[in-house]
N, C-alpha and C positions, 0 to 999 in steps of 0.2 A: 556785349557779353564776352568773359574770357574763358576757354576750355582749356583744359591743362593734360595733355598726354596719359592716359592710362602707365601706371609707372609701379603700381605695387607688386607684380608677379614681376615685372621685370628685375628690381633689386631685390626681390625676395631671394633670386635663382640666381646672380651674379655670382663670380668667382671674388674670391677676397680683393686680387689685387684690383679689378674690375668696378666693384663696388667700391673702395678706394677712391678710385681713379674718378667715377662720375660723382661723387660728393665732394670730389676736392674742385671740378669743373663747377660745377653748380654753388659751391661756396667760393672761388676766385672772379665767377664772369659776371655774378649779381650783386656784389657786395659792393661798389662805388654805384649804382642806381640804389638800392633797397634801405642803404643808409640814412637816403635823402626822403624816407619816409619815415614819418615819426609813428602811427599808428603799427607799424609792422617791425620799431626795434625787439620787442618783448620777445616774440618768435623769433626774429631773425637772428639774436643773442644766445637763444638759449640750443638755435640750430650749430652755432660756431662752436658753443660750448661741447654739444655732444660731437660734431667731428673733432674736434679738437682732441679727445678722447680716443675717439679711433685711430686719429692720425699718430698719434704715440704711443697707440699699441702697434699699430703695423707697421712704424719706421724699427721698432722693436724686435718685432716678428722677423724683417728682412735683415736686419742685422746680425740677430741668430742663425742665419743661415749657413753651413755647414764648410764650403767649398773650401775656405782657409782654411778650417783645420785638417781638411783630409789631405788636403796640396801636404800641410806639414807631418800628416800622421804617414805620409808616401816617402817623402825624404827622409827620414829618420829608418825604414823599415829598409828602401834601398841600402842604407848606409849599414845596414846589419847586415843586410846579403853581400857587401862587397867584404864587411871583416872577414864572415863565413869565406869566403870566395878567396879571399889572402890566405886564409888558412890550410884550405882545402888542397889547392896548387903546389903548395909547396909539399903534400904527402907523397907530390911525384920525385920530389926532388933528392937528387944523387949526389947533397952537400948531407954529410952525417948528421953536422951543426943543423942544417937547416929541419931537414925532417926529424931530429929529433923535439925541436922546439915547436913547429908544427901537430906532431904528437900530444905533446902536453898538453898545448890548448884546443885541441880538439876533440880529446878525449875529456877532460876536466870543463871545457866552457862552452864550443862548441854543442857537443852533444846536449848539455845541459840547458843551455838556453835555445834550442834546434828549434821547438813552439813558440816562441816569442812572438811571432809575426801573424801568429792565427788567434792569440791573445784577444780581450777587451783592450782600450783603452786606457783603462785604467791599471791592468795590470800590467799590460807591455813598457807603459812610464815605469814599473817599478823594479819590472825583471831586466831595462836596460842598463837601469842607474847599479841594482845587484850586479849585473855582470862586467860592468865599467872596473867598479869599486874590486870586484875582485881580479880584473886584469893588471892594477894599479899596484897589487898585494906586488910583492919583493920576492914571491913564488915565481912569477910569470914575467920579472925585471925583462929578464938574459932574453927571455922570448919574444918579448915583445919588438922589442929592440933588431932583435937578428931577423924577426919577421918584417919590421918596418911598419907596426898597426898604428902607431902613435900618433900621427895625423889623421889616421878615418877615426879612428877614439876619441879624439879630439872633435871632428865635426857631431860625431853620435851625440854626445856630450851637450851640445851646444846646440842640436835638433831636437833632442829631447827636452831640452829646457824651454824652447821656444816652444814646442809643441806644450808643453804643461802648463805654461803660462796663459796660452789662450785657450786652452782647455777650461783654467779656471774663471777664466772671466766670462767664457760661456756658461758655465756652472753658475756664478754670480748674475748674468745676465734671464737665464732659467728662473733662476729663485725671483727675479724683479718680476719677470712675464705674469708668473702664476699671481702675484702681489695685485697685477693690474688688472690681469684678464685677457683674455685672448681678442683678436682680431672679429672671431665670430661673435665672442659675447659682446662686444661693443656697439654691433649692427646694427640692433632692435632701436636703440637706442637714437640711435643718428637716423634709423630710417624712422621713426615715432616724430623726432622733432624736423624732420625735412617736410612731413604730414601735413602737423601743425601750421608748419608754416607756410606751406599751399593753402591751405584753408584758408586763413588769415588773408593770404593774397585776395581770394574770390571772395572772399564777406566784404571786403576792404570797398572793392571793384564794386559790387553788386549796391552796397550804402551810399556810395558815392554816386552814382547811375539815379536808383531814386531820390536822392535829396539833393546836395549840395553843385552836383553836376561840372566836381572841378576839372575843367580842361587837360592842365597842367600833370594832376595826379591819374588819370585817366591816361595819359601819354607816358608817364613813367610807369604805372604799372602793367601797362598792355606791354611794354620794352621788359619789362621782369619775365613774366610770362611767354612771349617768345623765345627768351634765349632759356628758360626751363624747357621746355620745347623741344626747341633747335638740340638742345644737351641730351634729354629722352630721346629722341628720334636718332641722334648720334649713337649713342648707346646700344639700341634696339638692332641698328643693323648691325654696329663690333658684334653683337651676339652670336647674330645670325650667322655672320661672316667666321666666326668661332665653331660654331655647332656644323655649320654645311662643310668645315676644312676651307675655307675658303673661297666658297663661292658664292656669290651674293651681288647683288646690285647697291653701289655704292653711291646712286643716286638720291637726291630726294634731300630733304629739309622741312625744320619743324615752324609753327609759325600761330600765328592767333588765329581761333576756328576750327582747329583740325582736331578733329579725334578719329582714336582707331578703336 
């Protein structure tokens, strides 16, 4: 007879990527054995099906993840502080030419765009492109020029655009997520047909024991069963090893017979 690892509280409680991780184990280390069984394709299909599901919500899930855009929403906001900063320095300045042109755009663009950087997202894209387009005005020519902004103007310009563009695509990517559903809602699902499909294994095992007594199938499913197992048992301790901070006994292994 085969026992199969007590495993419903364990993926009940798994973290996403975790639960992830051991469905994608248990769907890569059984699938050249479990194929070579014909009684057990029905489950074993409709088990791929439902990770499969999962698996392109959560490569989804990771893909929205945030780190590129703040990298770019960082560089565009420096590149404000440095025009500020050109500006500012030159109100020291004891060229007439220069503080007066310093003036200008510190009183008229400066000051006016001073919040920018404490902005949304969404508004800061639009208060940069406003104050670009008004540095460009033929007002601010003589100044800009005698200030030397027209190279950091130019990078803001080209930061802000790249920041807006994967802005939108995350935006675009949002609207797919909610279309598909989330990481969580996928779970039930895949953890329903991982079920089934243990089941299936032990009726398989157990029919085969009283009737037909195939050798063969007997050796490949007890080898299923093990490395279900061996993947639980792996699992149990990550957990552990997760909840203690780290300390836990990384000994042991799962195998046919064992339950906890």
């Amino acid at each position: 007879m085969i026992k199969i690892e007590k495993y419903s509280l364990l993926i009940a409680k798994m973290l996403i990527s975790n639960h992830f991780e051991f469905m994608s184990d248990i769907r890569y280390r059984i699938e050249q054995d479990i194929e070579q069984i014909q009684p057990m394709l029905e489950s074993w299909h409709n088990f791929i099906k439902a990770f499969a599901h999962e698996d392109a919500v959560y490569k989804r899930h990771k893909f929205l993840e945030t780190d590129e855009l703040i990298a770019l929403d960082v560089k565009r906001k420096n590149l404000v502080m440095e025009l500020f900063d050109m500006v500012r320095i030159k109100l020291r300045s004891r060229n007439d030419i220069d503080l007066a042109a310093a003036k200008l755009v510190n009183v008229e663009i400066v000051r006016t765009y001073k919040n920018v950087n404490r902005t949304n997202y969404e508004a800061r894209t639009a208060d940069i492109t406003n104050m670009i387009q008004r540095l460009q005005d033929s007002r601010y020519q003589a100044a800009v020029t005698k200030l030397v902004l027209l190279p950091t103007m130019n990078e803001l310009v080209s930061a802000n655009a790249n920041f807006n563009t994967k802005y939108n695509e995350r935006a675009d990517e949002y609207r797919a997520q909610k279309e598909i559903g989330s990481a969580t809602d996928a779970r039930p699902a895949t953890n329903e047909a991982f079920k089934e499909m243990i089941e299936d294994l032990k009726s398989i095992y157990r029919a085969n024991e009283r009737g037909a007594k195939d050798q063969n199938l007997r050796v490949q499913l007890e080898k299923i069963a093990f490395t279900v197992n061996s993947t639980i048992d792996q699992s149990k301790r990550n957990e552990a090893h997760r909840k203690n901070g780290g300390n836990t006994d990384e000994t042991g292994g799962g195998g046919i017979g064992r339950s906890r």
